[in-house]
Structures are given as C-alpha cells and as structure tokens.
MIDOSE-1310 file (N, C-alpha, C; in nm, 2 decimals, decimal comma, always signed):
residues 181
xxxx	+12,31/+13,78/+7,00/+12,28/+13,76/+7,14/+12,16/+13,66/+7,15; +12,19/+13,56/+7,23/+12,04/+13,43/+7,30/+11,97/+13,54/+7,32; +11,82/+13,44/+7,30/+11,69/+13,53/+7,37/+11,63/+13,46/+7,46; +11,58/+13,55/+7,50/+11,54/+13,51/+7,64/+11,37/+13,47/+7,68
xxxx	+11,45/+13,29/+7,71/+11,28/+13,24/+7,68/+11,24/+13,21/+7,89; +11,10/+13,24/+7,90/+11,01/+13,23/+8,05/+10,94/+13,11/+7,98; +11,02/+13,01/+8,05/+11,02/+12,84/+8,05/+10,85/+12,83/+8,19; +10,72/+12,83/+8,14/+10,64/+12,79/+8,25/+10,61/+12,66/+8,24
xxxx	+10,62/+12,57/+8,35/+10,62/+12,41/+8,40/+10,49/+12,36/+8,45; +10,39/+12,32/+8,34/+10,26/+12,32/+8,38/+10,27/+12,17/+8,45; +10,13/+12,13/+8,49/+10,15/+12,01/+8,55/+10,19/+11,89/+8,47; +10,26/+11,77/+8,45/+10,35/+11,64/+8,34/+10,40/+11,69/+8,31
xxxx	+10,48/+11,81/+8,28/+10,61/+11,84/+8,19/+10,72/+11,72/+8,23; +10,74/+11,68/+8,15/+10,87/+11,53/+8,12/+10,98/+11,62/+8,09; +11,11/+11,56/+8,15/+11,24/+11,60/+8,14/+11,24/+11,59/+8,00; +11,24/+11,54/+7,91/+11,24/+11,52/+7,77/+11,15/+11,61/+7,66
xxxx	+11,07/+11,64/+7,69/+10,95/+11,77/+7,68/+11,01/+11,85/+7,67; +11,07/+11,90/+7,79/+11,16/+12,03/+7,83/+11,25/+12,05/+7,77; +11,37/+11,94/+7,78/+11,49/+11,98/+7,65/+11,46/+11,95/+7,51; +11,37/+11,89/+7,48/+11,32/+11,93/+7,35/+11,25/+12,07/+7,31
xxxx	+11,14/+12,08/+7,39/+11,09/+12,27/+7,37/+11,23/+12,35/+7,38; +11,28/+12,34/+7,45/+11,38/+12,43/+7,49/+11,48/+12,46/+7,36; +11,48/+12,34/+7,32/+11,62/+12,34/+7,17/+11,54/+12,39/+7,11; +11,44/+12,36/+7,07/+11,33/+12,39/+6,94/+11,32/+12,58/+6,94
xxxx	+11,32/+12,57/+7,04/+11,29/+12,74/+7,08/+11,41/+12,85/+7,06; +11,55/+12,78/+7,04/+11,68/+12,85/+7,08/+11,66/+12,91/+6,88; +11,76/+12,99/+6,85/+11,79/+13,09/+6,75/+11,93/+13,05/+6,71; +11,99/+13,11/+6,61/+12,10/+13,12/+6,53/+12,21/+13,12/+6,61
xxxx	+12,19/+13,24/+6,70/+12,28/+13,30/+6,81/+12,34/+13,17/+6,93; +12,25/+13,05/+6,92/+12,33/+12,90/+7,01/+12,20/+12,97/+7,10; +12,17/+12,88/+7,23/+12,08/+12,88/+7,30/+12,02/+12,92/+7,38; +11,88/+12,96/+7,42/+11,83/+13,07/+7,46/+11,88/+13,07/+7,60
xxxx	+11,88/+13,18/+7,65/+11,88/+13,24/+7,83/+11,73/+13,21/+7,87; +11,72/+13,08/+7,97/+11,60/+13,01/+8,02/+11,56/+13,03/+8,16; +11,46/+13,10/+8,23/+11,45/+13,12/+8,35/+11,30/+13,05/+8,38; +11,31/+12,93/+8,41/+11,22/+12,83/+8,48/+11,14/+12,91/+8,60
xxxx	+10,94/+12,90/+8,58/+10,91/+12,90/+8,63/+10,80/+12,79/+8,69; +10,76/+12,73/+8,79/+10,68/+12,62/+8,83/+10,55/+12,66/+8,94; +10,40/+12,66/+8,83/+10,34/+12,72/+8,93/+10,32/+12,62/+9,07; +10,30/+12,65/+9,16/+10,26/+12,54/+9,28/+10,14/+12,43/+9,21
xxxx	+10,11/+12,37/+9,22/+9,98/+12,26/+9,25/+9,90/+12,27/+9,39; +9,80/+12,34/+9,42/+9,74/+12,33/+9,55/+9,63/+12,23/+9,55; +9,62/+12,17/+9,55/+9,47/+12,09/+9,56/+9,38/+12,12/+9,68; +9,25/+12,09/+9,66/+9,12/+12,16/+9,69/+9,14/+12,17/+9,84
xxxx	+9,20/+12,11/+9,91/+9,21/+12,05/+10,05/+9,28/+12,17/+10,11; +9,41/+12,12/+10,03/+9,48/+12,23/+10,04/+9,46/+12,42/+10,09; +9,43/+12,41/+9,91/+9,36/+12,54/+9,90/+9,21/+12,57/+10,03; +9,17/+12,55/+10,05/+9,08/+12,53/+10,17/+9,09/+12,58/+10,29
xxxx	+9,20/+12,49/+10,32/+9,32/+12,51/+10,46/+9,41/+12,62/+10,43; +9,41/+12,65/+10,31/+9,52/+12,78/+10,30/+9,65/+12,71/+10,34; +9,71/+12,58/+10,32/+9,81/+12,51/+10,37/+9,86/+12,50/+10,27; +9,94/+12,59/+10,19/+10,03/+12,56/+10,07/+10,20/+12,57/+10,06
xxxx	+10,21/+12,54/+10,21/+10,38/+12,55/+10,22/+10,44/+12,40/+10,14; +10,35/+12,29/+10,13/+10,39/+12,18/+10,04/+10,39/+12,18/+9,90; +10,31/+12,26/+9,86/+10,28/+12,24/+9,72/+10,42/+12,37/+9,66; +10,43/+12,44/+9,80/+10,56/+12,53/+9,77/+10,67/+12,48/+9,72
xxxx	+10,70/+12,43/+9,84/+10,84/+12,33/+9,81/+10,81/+12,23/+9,71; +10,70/+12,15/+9,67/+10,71/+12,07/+9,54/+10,74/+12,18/+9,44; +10,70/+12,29/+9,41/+10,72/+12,36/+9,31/+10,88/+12,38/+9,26; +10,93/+12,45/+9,45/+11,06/+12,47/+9,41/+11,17/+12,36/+9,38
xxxx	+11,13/+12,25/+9,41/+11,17/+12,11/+9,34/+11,15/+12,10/+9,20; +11,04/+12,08/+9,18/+11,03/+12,12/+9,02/+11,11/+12,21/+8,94; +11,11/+12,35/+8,98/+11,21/+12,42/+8,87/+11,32/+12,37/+8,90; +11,39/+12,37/+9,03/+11,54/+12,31/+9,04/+11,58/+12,22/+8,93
xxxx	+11,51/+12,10/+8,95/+11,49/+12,02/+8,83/+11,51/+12,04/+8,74; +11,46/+12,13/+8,64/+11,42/+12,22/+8,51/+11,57/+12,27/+8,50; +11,61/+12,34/+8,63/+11,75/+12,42/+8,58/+11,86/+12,31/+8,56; +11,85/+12,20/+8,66/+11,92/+12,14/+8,61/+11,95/+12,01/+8,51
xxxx	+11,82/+12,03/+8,51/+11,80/+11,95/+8,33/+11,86/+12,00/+8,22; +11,84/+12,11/+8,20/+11,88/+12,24/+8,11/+12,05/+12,32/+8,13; +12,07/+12,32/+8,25/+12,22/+12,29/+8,28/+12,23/+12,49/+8,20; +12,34/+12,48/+8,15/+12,36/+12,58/+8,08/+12,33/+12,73/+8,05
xxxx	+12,18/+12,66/+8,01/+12,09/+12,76/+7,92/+12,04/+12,78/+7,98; +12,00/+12,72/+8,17/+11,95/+12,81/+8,26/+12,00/+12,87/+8,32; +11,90/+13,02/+8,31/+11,99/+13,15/+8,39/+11,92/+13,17/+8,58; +11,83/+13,06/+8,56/+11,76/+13,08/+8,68/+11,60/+13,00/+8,73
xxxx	+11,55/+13,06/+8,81/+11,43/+12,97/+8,85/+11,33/+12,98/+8,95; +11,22/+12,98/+8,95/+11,17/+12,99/+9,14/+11,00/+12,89/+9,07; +10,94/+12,88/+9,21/+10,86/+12,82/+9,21/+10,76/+12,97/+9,22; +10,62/+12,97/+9,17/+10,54/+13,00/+9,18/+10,40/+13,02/+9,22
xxxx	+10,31/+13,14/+9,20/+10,19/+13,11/+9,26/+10,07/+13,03/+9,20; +9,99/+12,92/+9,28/+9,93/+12,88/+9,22/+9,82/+12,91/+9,09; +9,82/+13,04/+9,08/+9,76/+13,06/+8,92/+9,89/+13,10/+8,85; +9,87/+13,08/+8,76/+10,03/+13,05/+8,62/+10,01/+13,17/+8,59
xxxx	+9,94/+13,29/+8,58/+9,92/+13,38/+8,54/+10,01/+13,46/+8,60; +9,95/+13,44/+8,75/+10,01/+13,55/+8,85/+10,18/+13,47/+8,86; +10,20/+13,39/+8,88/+10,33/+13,33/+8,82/+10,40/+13,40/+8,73; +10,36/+13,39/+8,64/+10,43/+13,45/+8,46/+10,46/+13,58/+8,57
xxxx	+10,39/+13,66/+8,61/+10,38/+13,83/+8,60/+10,49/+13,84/+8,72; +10,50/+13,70/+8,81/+10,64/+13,76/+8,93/+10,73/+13,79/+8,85; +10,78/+13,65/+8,75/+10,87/+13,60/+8,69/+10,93/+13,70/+8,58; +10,81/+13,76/+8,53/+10,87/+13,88/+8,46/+10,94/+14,00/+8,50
xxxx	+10,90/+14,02/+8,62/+10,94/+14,12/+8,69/+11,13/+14,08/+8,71; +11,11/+13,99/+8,70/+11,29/+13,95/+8,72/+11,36/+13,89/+8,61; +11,29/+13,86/+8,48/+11,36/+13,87/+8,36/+11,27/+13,91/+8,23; +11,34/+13,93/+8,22/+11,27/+14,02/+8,10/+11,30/+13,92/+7,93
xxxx	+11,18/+13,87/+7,93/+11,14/+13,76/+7,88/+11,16/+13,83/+7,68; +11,19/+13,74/+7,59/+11,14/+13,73/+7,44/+10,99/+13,64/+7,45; +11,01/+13,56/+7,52/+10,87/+13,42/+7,44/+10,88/+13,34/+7,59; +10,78/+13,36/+7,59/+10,67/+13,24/+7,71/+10,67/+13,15/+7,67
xxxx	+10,70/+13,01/+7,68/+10,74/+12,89/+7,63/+10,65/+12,79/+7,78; +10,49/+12,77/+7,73/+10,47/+12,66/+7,81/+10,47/+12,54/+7,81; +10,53/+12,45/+7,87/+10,57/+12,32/+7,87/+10,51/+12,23/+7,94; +10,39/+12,11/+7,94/+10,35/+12,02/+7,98/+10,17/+12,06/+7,95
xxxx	+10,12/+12,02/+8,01/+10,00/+12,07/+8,01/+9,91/+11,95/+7,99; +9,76/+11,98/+7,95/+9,77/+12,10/+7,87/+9,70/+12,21/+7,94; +9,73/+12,35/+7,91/+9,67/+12,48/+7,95/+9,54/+12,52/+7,91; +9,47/+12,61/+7,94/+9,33/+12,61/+7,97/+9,32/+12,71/+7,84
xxxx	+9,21/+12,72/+7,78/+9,18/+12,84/+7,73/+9,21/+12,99/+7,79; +9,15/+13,00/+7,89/+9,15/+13,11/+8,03/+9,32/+13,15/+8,05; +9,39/+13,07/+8,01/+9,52/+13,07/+8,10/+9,55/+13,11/+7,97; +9,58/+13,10/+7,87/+9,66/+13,12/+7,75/+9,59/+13,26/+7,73
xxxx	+9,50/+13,29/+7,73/+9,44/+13,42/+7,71/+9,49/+13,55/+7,78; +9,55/+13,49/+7,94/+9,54/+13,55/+8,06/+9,73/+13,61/+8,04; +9,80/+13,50/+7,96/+9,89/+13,51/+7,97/+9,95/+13,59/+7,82; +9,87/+13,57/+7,75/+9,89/+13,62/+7,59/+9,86/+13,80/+7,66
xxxx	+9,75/+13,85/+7,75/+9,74/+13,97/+7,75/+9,85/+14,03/+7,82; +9,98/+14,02/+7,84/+10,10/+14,00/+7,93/+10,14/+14,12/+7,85; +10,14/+14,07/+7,71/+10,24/+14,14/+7,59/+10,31/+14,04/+7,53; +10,40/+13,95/+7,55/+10,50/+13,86/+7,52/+10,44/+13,72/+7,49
xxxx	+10,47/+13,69/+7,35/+10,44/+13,59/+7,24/+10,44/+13,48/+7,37; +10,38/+13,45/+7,31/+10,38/+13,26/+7,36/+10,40/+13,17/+7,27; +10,40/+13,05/+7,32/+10,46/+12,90/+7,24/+10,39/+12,82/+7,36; +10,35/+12,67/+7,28/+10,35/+12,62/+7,34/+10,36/+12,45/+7,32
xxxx	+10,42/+12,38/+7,43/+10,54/+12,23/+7,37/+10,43/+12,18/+7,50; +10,38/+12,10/+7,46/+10,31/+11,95/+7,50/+10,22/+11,85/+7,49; +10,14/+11,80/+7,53/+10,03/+11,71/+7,49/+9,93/+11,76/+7,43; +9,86/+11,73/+7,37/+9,68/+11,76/+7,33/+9,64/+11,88/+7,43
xxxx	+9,54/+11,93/+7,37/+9,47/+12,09/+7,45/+9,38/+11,96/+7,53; +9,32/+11,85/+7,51/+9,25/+11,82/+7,65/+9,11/+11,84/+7,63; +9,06/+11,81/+7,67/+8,86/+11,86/+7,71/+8,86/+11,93/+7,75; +8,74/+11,98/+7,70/+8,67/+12,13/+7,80/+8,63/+12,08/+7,93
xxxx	+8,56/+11,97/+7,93/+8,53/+11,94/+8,04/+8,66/+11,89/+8,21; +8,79/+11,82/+8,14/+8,90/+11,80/+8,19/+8,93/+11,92/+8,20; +8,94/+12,04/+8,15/+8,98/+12,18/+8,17/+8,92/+12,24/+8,28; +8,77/+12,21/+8,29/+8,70/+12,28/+8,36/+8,74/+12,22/+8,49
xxxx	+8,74/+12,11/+8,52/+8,74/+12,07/+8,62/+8,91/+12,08/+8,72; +8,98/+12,05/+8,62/+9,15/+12,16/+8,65/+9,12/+12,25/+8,70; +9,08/+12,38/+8,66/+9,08/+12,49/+8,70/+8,99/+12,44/+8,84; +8,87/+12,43/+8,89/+8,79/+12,44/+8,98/+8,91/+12,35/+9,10
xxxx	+8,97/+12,24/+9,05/+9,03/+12,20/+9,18/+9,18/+12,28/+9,19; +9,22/+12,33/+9,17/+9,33/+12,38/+9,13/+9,31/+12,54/+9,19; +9,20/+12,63/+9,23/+9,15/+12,74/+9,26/+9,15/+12,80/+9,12; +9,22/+12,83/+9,03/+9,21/+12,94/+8,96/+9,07/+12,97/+8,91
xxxx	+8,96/+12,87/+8,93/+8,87/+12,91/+8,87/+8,75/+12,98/+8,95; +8,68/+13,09/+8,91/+8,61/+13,16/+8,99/+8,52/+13,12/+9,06; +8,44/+13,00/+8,97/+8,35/+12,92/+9,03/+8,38/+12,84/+9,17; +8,54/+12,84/+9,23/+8,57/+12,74/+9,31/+8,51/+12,75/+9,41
xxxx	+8,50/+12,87/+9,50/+8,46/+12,88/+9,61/+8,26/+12,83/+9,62; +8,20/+12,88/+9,50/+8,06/+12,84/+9,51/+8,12/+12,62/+9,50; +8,17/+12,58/+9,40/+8,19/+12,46/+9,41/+8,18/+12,40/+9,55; +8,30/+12,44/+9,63/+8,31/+12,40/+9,73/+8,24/+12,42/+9,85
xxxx	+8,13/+12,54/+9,80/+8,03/+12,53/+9,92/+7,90/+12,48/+9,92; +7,89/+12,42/+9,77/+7,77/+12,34/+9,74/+7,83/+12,20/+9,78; +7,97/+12,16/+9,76/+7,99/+12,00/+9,78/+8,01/+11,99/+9,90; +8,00/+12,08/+10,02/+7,99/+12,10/+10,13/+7,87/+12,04/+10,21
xxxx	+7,78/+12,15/+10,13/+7,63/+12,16/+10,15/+7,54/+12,02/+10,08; +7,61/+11,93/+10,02/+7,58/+11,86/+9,97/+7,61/+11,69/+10,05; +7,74/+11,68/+10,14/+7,78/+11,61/+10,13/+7,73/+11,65/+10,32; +7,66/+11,76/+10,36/+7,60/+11,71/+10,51/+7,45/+11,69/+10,46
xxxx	+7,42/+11,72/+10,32/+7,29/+11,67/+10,31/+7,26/+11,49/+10,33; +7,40/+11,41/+10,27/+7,39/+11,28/+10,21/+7,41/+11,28/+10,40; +7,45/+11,29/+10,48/+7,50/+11,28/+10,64/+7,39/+11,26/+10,65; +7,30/+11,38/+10,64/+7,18/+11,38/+10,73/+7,11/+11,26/+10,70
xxxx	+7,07/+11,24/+10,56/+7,00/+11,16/+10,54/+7,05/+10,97/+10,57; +7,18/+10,95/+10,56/+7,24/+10,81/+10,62/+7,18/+10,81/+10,78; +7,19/+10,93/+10,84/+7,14/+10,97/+10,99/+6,99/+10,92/+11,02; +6,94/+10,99/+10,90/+6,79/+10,95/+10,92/+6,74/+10,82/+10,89
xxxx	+6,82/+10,79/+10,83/+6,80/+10,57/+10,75/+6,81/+10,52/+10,91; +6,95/+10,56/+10,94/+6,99/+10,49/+11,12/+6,87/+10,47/+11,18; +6,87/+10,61/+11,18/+6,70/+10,71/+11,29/+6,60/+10,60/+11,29; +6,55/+10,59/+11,18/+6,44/+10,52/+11,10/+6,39/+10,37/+11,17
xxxx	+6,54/+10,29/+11,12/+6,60/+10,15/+11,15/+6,54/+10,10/+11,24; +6,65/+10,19/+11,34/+6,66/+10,18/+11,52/+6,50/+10,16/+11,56; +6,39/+10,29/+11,52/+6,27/+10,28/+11,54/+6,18/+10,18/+11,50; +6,19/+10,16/+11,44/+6,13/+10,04/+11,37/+6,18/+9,88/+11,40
xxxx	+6,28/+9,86/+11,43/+6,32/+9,73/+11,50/+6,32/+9,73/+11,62; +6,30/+9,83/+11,72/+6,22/+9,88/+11,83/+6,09/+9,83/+11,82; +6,00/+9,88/+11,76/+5,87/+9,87/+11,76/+5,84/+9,72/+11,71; +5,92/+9,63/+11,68/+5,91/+9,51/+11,63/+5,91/+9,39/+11,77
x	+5,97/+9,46/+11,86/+6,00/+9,38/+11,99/+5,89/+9,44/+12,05
C-alpha cells in the first residue's frame, strides 16, 4: 500500500522541487498518496488590515498547481493558514499523513520544531536553511512571529516620530526665512 505523504508548499517551491521531493519520497509500493498543503503569504500590510482574502486565493492557486503538477499521486489539496503550523494541523485532520514532506523554503527553526511536535516524521526538499537573521525577519513580516505586533508598533511609533520631526525642519525653515525679510 502507497504512503501517505502531507506535501507543505513553503514560499519558492519550483514545480521541479516538487516532483523531485515527491518521487524521492514514494516506496516500493509505486507512489505516495499526496495531499498538498499551501500556507497563505500575508504580508505585514496585509496582516494589519486583517485583509487576507488575496493571499487566500493565491494560496488556493498554489496547491491547485501542486495537484496538478503531481497529476496522479495527488489525492487532494487546500490552501492554508498563514502559520504552516496551524496549516499542517487543518490538513491533518483530513488525511492522515505517514511524512510531512516540506518543499521550498527555507523553514524556520520555530516551524520545524512546531511541526515535528505534531507526531509525524518530517523531511525536508529545498534550498539552504538561510540566516537567522533572513529567518527572523520571515517570521516577523509574515505574522507568525510573536514579536510582530510590538514590531509593528514601534515602526509605527517610529515612522510619526521621523513625521514630526520633517514637520519641525518645515516649522523651522518657514520661521527663519520669515525673519530674514
């Protein structure tokens, strides 16, 4: 009997990536039962606005994709929530996975950890693990990271600071080339 691999679609996964992990990953038995998941992409703006009906439909684009790259060996698919974590855990609930197979990346420390405590082995098929520092910064625009919300209210608080003060240069100017006449 195929086993049944939970294909997660990190951000660059290449059609080529994909049916390569995917063969690599099949058994004796001919090729695994593949149920494509795609977490969303929200960016900071996004996430903000709580406007993530786009990053929706990109997602469910994405697995479409996947299933039909894979043709066959896919038994199915949906798009996801923007943490891969909470992703994996829908996804499971509707197939019942051998191996978590993540594809593109690369994934975070945090996330592989998050997703390793699931129960079900992982793999993983893509580029370089990346910087800590490119990692950190993923996570924070991306929400999953806890720090996001303080981020966002310091670049907030930061970015009416630089206001005020362009304001006060104006302020300044105006007075001063006033008092010149």
């Amino acid at each position: 009997m195929a086993r049944n691999l939970l294909v997660v679609l990190l951000s660059g996964a290449s059609p080529s990536e994909l049916r390569s992990a995917v063969e690599e990953h099949g058994d004796g038995a001919g090729p695994p039962n593949v149920y494509v998941v795609a977490p969303m992409h929200v960016g900071p703006l996004h996430w903000l606005a709580t406007d993530e009906q786009d990053a929706r439909d990109e997602a469910s684009v994405r697995a479409l994709e996947a299933e039909w790259i894979l043709g066959q060996e896919a038994v199915g698919g949906e798009a996801g929530e923007a943490d891969p974590t909470l992703a994996v855990e829908d996804a499971l609930r509707r197939f019942a996975a051998d191996e978590i197979l993540l594809v593109g990346g690369p994934p975070d420390g945090s996330l592989v950890d998050s997703i390793r405590g699931l129960g079900v082995p992982i793999a993983y098929a893509g580029r370089g693990e990346g910087g800590r520092l490119r990692q950190t910064v993923r996570g924070l625009t991306s929400g999953r990271s806890a720090a996001t919300p303080f981020v966002a209210f310091a670049g907030a608080n930061l970015a009416l600071l630089a206001l005020g003060v362009v304001l006060t240069l104006i302020v300044a100017a105006i007075v001063w080339l006033a008092g010149a006449y």
